[in-house]
N, C-alpha and C positions, 0 to 999 in steps of 0.2 A: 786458234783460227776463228772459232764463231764470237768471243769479242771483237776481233777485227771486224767478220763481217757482219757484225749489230751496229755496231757504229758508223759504219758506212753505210748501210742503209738508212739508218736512223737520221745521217747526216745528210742524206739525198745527194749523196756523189754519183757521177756520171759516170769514172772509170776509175777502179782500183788495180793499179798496179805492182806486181806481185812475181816473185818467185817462187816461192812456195809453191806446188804442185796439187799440194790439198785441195787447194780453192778450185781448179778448173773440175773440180769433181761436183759440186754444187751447180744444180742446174737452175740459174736465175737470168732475169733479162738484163736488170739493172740494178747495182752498178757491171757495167760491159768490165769483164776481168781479163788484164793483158801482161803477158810477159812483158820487158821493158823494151826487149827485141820489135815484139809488136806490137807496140806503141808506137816505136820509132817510125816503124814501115807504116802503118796507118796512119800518122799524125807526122 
C-alpha cells in the first residue's frame, strides 16, 4: 500500500482508485481515494 500511495503523490494524481480498503484508512486530501463504485457516481 504506501508504494502505491508515494507514487501517487509523488506523481500529483487527482484521484486514486482503489479497492483495497487500507487506503480509506489514510487521512489525506489529495489524491481524493475512491472506490470504482464511487467514481462512477461522482464522475
Amino acid at each position: 500500500m504506501i508504494p502505491i500511495l508515494v507514487t501517487a503523490l509523488l506523481s500529483d494524481v487527482d484521484i486514486l482508485i482503489t479497492g483495497d480498503k487500507d487506503f480509506f484508512d489514510v487521512d489525506i486530501d489529495r489524491p481524493e481515494i475512491l472506490t470504482p463504485r464511487e467514481y462512477l457516481e461522482k464522475y
